[in-house]
N, C-alpha and C positions, 0 to 999 in steps of 0.2 A: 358176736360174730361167730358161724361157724364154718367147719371148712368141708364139709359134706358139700356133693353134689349132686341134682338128681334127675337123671330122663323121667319125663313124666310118663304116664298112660304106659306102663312096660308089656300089659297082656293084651295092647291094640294090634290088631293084624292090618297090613296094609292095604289100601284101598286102590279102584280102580280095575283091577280084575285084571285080564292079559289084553293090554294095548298096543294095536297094530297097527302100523310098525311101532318100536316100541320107544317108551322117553330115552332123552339124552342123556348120559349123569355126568359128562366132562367138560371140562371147558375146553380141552382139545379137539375130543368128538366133536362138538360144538361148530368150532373152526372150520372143521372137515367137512360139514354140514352146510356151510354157509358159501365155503369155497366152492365147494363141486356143484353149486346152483347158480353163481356169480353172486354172490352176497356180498361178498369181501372183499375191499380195494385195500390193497397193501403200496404203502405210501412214500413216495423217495424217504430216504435215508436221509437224518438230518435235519428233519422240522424243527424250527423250532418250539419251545414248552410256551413260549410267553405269545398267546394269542393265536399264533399260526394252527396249531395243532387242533385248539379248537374250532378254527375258521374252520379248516379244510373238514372235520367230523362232521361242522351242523349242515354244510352242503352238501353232505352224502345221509345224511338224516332220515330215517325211512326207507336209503334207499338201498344201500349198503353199510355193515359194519367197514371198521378203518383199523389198518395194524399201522402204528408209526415205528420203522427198524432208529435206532440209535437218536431217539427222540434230541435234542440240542446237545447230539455227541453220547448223551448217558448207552450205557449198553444193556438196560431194560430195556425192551419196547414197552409201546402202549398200545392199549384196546380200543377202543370207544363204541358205541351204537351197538351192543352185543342182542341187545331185547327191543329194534325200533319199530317194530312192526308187529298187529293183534298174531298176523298168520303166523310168525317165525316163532314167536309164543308157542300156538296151537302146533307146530311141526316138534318143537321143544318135547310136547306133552307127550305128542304122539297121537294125538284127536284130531277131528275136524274144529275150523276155526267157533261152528259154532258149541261146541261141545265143551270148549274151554272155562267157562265156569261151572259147570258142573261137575267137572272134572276137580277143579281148583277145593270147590264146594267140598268132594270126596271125600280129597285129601286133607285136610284141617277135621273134619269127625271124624276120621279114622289113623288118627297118626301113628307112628311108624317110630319106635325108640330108635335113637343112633348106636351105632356100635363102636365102643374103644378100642383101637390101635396102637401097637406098643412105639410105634416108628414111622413116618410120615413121608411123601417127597414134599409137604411146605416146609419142613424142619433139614433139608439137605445145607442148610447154611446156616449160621446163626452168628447175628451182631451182636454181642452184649457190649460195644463200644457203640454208640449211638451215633449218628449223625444223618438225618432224613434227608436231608439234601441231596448229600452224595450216594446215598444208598439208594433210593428211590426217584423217579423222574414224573416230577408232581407238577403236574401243568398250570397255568396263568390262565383262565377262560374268557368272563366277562374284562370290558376296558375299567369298570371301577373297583374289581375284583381289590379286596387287599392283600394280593401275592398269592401264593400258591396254595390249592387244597386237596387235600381227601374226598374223594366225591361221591364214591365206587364202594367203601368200607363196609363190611356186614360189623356190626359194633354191637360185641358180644359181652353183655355184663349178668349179674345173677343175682337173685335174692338173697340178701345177708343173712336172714331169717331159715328161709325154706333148701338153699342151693340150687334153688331152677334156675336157668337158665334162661334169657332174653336175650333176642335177636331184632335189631331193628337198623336205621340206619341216617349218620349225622353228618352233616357237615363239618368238614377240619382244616381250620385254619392252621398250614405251618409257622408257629411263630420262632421257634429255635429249633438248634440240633435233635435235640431232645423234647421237643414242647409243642404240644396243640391246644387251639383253641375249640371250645365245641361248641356249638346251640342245642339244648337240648330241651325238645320241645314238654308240655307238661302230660309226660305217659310214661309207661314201667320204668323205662331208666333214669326217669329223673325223679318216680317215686323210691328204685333203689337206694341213688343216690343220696337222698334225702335221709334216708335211714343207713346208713351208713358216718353223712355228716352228722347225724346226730349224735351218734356214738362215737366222735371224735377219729373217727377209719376213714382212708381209703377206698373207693371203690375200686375192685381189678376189674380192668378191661383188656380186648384181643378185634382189635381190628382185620376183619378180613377182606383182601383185596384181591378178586380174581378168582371165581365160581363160577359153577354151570349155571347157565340162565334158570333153573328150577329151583336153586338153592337162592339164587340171590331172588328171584318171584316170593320163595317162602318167607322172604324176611320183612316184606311188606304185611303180612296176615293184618289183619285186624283181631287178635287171640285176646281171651281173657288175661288179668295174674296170671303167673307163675305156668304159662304155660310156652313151652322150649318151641320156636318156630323151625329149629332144625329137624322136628319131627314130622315137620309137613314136610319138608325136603323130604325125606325116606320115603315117604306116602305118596308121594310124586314117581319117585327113581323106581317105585314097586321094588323097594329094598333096604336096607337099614344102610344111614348115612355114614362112613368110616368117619371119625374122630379122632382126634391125638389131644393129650394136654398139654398148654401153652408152659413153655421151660421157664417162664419166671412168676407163673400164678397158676390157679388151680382150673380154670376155665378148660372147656374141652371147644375147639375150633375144627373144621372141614378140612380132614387130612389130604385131601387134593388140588386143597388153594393153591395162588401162586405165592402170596404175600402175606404172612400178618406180623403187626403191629402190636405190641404188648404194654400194656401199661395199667396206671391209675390216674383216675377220677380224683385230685386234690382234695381233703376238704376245706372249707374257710377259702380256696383263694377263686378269686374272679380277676381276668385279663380282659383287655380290649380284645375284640375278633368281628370281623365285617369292615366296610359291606360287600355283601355276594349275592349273587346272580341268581334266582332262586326260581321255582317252577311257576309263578304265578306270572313270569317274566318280567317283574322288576328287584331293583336290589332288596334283600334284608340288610338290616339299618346293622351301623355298629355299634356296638354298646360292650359291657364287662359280664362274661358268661366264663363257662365252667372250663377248668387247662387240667390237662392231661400231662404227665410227664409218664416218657416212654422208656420200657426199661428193657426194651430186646427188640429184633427186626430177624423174624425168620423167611425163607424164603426157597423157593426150589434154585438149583444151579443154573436152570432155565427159566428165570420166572419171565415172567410179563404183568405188567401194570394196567388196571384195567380203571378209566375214565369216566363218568357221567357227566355231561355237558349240561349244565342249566339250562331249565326249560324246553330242553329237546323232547322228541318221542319217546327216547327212553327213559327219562327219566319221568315225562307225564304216566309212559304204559305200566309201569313198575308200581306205581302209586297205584292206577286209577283199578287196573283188574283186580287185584287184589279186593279193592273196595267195594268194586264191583260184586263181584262174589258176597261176601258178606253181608253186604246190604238186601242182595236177594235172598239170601237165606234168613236176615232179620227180616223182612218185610211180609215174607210167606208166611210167617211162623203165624201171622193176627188174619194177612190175607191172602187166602191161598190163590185168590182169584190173578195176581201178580202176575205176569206171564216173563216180564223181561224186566233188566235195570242197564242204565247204558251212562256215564259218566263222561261229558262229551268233553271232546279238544277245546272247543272254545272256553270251557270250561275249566279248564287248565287238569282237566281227568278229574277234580277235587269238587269244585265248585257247583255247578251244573248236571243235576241228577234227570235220567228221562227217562219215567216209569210208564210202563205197558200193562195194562192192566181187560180182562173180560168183566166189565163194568155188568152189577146184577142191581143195584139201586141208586138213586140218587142222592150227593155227600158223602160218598164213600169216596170219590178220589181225593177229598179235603183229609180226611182219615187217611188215607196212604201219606197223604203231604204230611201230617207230624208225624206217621210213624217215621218216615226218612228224617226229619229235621232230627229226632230219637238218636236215627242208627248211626251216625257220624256227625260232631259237630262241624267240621268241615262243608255239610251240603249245606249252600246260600241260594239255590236256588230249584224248584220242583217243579218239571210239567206232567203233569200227567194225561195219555193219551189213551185212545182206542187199538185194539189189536189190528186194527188193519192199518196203523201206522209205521213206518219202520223207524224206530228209535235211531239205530245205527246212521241213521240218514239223516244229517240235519235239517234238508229243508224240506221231507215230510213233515218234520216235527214244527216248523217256521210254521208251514201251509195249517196243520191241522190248529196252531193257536189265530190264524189269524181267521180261522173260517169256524171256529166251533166254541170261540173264547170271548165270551164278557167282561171288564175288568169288574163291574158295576156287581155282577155275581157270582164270578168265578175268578177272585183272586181272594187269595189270603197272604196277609202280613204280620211275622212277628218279631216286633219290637227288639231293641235293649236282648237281643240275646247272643251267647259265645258260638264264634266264627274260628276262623282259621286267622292267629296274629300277624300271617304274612300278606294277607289281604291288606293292601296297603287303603282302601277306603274302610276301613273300620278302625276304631276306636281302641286303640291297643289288643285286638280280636272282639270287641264286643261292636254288633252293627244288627243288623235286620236280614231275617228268612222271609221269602217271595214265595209261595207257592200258588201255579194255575193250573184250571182246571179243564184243560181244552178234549173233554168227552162229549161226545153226540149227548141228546138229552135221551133218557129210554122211553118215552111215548113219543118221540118225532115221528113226522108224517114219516113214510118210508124214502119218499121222492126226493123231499128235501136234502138229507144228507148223504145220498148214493153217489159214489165217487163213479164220474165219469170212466165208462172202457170202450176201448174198441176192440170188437169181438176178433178173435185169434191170432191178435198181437202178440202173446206169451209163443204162439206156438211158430211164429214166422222164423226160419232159415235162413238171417242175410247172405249165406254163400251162395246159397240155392237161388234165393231171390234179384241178387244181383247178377246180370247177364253176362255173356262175353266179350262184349262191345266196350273198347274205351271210351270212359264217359265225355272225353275231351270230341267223340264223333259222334252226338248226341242227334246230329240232324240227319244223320244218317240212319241210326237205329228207329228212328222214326219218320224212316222214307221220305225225308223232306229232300 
């Protein structure tokens, strides 16, 4: 084990250039941002933690963030729906909504080292007497939920080996004062972990609770090893991210959070933890995963708590852009002909990939289909379309399989292979990839597959076009 730490890429210069107007870096700017546009419904006083609080978030879902003041009395508030919308993203960046993966894209090959801070406002409090309950106001969500959780947390652990640092983000069951449970899915932190239990150690961990929407976007990356996803955050802010190290382990955490959580990784011991609510919208199962014991609670004298709701918008958006991005930049790398990648709702952001493609031969969208199956075990399902499809649209995408797709020659299926284990119709993650192929063919007649227009539709003025007459005296505007 050693106790070295390390930003990676130290001579990366930030990416994105000068963005106008320009990204968010606060989570209060944030607020201010969302306030002064009507984003934000700020919520009687007094909700309660168990159910209520997230009734009331998933009915404002999309449509506004939710501040809860003195949530079941606690004198935290709580956040919810901070990222539920592609645009609030895109306003976040600083870009237009369609600019947001490329932007995203940027920033991950260009990152941006964080900078250490001797002193912090997350550190203006500090618990080394433990008890989560009282300290923190940790909501009840789904009705089979087992009690309260972590939902929101950047979970920040490092390579025992190298000292990098790993940003990503887990589920946390409170099971005592001091005690969570965790799922940790099979990627860097549970290859940490694993190297750590091996060596008879601890892993140290630093929960973070309450970021700017771009730091908490960064922790979704889909990044190699050992590479620090708060350096996307910098490359985002067009700035080096402030830092401080966590007061009972060596970890370096976002010194503008509102909340973190400090602890370790057990090794040898497994707890019960589940079932919860999860983004594919049914529960994960309970079983005996990985407990945490926490050994500090630091926080601003103002903090706030900040929520993700199962299977809501944000917690799909959070997942799916990120993935987004990635995948198109995997995708490009073999074909550049790719023009767009779009991870749809139905799809739970995860599941459901719809690739855009300026199709130049035929079987080539079968090839884009494994290169996706490739780029994320996660995608179970591939269409691939024509550029005059709009992805973002799902019932172009409906129309174009149901008018341009054979199952007889344009599907592919592949067997017995690793999914997503939360997919509750698979086989402990192991089920079957779908991919179709709904492209025009490239010697069709031209007649054949010409999408219906009526000429100067694009350019009609319904205010112009609509008269002064109310429509309720329609027999009059037509001299009857």
């Amino acid at each position: 084990m050693t106790d070295t730490i390390k930003s990676p890429n130290a001579e990366a210069k930030p990416g994105g250039g000068d963005n106008k107007p320009k990204p968010i870096t606060t989570l209060r700017d944030w607020l201010d941002h969302l306030a002064a546009r009507d984003r934000l419904a700020v919520i009687r006083p007094g909700v309660s933690l168990q159910f209520e609080l997230a009734a009331i978030a998933k009915v404002f879902d999309g449509v506004k963030a939710t501040l809860f003041p003195s949530p079941g009395g606690h004198a935290v508030p709580v956040l919810s729906g901070l990222v539920s919308d592609r645009q609030w993203i895109a306003d976040a960046m600083g870009v237009e909504a369609g600019e947001v993966l490329a932007r995203y894209q940027d920033a991950a090959s260009k990152p941006l080292p964080w900078k250490e801070v001797p002193s912090a406002p997350v550190q203006e409090v500090v618990h080394r007497e433990v008890d989560l309950v009282k300290q923190l106001p940790m909501p009840t969500h789904n009705e089979h939920d087992n009690g309260a959780y972590i939902t929101a947390g950047l979970f920040i652990t490092r390579n025992p080996v190298t000292g990098v640092q790993n940003v990503s983000i887990h589920r946390l069951q409170v099971s005592g004062p001091n005690r969570l449970g965790a799922l940790l899915l099979p990627r860097h932190t549970h290859m940490f972990y694993e190297m750590a239990e091996r060596a008879g150690q601890p892993l140290d961990v630093a929960i973070v609770i309450g970021v700017d929407p771009l730091t908490l976007l960064s922790s979704q990356a889909i990044a190699p090893i050992d590479f620090d996803e708060l350096t996307i955050a910098g490359a985002l802010h067009g700035k080096p991210l402030p830092v401080v190290k966590c007061v009972t382990n060596d970890l370096r955490v976002p010194a503008e959070a509102e909340i973190v959580v400090e602890g370790r990784l057990l090794p040898q011991v497994r707890e019960p933890e589940g079932p919860f609510g999860e983004f594919p919208q049914y529960y994960g199962e309970r079983a005996d995963r990985h407990v945490i014991e926490v050994t500090a609670v630091t926080q601003r004298k103002d903090a706030m708590f900040h929520t993700i709701v199962g299977g809501g918008l944000e917690h799909l958006l959070l997942g799916g852009i990120p993935r987004e991005a990635t995948l198109l930049a995997h995708l490009r790398r073999s074909f550049p002909n790719v023009r767009d990648v779009h991870l749809a709702r139905g799809g739970v952001c995860r599941y459901h990939l719809y690739v855009q493609i300026a199709k130049r031969q035929e079987g080539e969208a079968k090839n884009v289909m494994m290169g996706a199956f490739a780029g994320h075990y996660d995608v179970k399902h591939v269409i691939v379309v024509d550029e005059d499809v709009d992805i973002h649209n799902p019932a172009e995408v409906e129309w174009a399989v149901a008018t341009r797709f054979q199952a007889d020659r344009d599907l592919v299926i592949v067997p017995e292979s690793q999914g997503s284990k939360l997919d509750p119709s698979t086989r402990n993650g192991v089920g079957a990839k779908m991919g179709m192929d709904a492209t025009m063919p490239l010697d069709a007649d031209e007649m054949k597959f010409k999408r219906i227009r009526v000429p100067g539709e694009e350019l009609v003025d319904v205010k112009k076009a609509v008269g002064s007459v109310p429509s309720a005296a329609w027999r009059k505007a037509l001299g009857a």
